[in-house]
C-alpha positions as CSV (number, residue, x, y, z in Angstrom):
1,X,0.0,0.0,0.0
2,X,1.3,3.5,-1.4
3,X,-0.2,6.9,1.2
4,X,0.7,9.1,-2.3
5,X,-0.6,12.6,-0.2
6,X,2.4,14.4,-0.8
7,X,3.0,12.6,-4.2
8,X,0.5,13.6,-6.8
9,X,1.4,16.4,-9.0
10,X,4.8,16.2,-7.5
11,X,6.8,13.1,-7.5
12,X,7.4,11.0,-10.5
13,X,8.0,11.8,-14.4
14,X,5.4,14.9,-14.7
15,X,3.8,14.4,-11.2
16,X,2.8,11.1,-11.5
17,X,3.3,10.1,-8.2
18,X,5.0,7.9,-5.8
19,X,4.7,5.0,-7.4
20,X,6.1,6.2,-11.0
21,X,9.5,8.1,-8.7
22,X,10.4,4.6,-7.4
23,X,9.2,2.4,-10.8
24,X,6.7,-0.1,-8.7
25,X,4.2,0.0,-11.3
26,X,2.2,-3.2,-11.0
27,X,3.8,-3.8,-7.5
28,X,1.4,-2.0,-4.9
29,X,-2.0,-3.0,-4.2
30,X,-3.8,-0.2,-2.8
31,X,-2.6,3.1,-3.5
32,X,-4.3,6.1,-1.5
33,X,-4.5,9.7,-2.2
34,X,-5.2,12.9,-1.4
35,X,-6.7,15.6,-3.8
36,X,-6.6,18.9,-1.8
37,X,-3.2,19.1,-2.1
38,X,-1.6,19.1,-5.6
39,X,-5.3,19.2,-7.1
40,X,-6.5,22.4,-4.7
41,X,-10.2,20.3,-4.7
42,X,-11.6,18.8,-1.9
43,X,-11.3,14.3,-1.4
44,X,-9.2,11.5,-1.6
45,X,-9.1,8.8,-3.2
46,X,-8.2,5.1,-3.2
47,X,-7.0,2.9,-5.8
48,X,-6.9,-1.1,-6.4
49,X,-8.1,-4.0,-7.3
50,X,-12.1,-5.0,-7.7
51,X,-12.3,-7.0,-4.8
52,X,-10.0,-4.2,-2.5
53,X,-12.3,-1.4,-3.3
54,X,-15.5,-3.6,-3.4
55,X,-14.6,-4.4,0.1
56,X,-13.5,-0.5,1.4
57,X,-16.7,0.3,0.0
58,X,-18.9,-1.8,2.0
59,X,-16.6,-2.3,5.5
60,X,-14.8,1.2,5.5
61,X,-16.6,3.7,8.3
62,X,-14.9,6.8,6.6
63,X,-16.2,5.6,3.5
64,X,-20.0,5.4,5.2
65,X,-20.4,8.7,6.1
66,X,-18.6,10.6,3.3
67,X,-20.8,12.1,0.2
68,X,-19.9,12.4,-3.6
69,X,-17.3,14.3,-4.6
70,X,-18.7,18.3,-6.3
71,X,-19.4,18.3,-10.1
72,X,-17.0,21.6,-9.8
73,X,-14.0,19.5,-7.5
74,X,-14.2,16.5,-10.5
75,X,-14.0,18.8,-13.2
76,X,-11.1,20.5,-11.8
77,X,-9.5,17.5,-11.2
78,X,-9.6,16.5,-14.8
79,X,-8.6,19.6,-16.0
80,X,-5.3,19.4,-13.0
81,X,-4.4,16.0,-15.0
82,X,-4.7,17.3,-18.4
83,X,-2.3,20.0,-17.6
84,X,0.1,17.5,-15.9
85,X,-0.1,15.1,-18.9
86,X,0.0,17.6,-21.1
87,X,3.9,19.2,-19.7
88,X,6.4,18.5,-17.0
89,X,6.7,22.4,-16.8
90,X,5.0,23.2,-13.9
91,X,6.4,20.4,-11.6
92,X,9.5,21.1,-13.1
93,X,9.1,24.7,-12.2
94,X,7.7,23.5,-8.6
95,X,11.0,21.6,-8.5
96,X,13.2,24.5,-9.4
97,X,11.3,26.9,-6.9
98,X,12.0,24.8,-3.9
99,X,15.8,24.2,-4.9
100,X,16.1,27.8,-5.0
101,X,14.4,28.7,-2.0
102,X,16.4,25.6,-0.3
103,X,19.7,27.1,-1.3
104,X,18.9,30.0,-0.1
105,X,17.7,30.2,3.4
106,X,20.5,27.5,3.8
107,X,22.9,30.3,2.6
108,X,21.3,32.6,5.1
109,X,22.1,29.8,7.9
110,X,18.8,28.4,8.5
111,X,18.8,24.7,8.8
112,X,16.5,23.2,6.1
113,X,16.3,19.6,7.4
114,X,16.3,16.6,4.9
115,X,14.1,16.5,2.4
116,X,13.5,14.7,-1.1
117,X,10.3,16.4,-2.0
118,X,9.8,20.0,-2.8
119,X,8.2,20.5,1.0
120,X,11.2,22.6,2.6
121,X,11.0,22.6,6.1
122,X,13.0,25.1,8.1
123,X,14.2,23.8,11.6
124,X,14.1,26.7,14.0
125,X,14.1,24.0,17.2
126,X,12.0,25.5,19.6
127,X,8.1,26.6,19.6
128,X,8.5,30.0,21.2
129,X,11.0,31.0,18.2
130,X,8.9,28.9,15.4
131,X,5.8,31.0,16.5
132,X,7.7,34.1,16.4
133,X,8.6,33.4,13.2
134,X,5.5,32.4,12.2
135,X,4.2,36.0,13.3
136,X,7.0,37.5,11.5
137,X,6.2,36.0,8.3
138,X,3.0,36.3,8.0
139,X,2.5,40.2,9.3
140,X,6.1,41.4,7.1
141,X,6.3,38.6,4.2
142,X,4.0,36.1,3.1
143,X,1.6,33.5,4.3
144,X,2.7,30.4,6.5
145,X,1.9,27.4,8.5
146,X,3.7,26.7,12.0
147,X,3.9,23.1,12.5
148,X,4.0,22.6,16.4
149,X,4.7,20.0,19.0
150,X,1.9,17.8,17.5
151,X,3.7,17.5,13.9
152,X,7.4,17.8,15.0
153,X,9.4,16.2,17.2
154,X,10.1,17.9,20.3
155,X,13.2,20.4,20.2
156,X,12.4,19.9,15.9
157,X,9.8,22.4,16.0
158,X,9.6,23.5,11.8
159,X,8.2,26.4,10.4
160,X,7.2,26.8,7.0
């Protein structure tokens, strides 16, 4: 079973996904996904066999108390994979924007953690000075998300 949240629209030959980055095509069973991420729509998805989703379907509690999916979050969907089958330009952009943000708050000493996806966390260690700079951000620079003790290991506290 592939969790391809972070994936889609991201990983693999023009966003493709988890499974196309690390070539197990016709190796994973279940494959699950999340489509307010790269897709900006609200749901998720799961993917497998006949039998797999037959039996989601009928045991799966989430699965009993969620509705349809909009006619407006389906089309945009469709349109999101046309675009991605259509170019590699905008992950490849999305690729090149994290690099270069990467490089540079490393160059300005901030410690950018490990990362293999274009999610750049910056470790600030403690959750007085990641909320600070939290504040910071968002009131002098841009929008952000503070991930706190609930997300991060203690004394890893990330802000991005």
């Amino acid at each position: 079973m592939v969790d391809d949240a972070h994936g889609e629209g991201v990983l693999g030959k023009g966003g493709r996904g988890i499974v196309d980055h690390f070539g197990l095509h016709g190796k994973v069973d279940v494959e699950i996904g999340t489509l307010s991420k790269a897709f900006g729509v609200v749901g998720g998805v799961v993917a497998g066999n006949h039998s797999i989703i037959d039996w989601l379907r009928q045991r799966g509690r989430p699965f009993l108390f969620s509705s349809a999916m909009t006619v407006p979050d389906v089309a945009a969907c469709l349109a999101a994979v046309d675009v991605l089958e259509e170019s590699t330009e905008l992950v490849d952009r999305l690729w090149s924007n994290a690099d270069y943000f990467k490089q540079h708050m490393t160059a300005l000493g901030f410690n950018t953690g490990k990362t293999q996806t274009p999610i750049v966390p910056v470790m600030l260690g403690e959750a007085l000075l990641a909320q600070q700079f939290s504040k910071w951000l968002f009131e002098e620079v841009c929008l952000r998300w503070r991930l706190g003790s609930r997300q991060c290991r203690r004394g890893k506290r990330v802000s991005v």
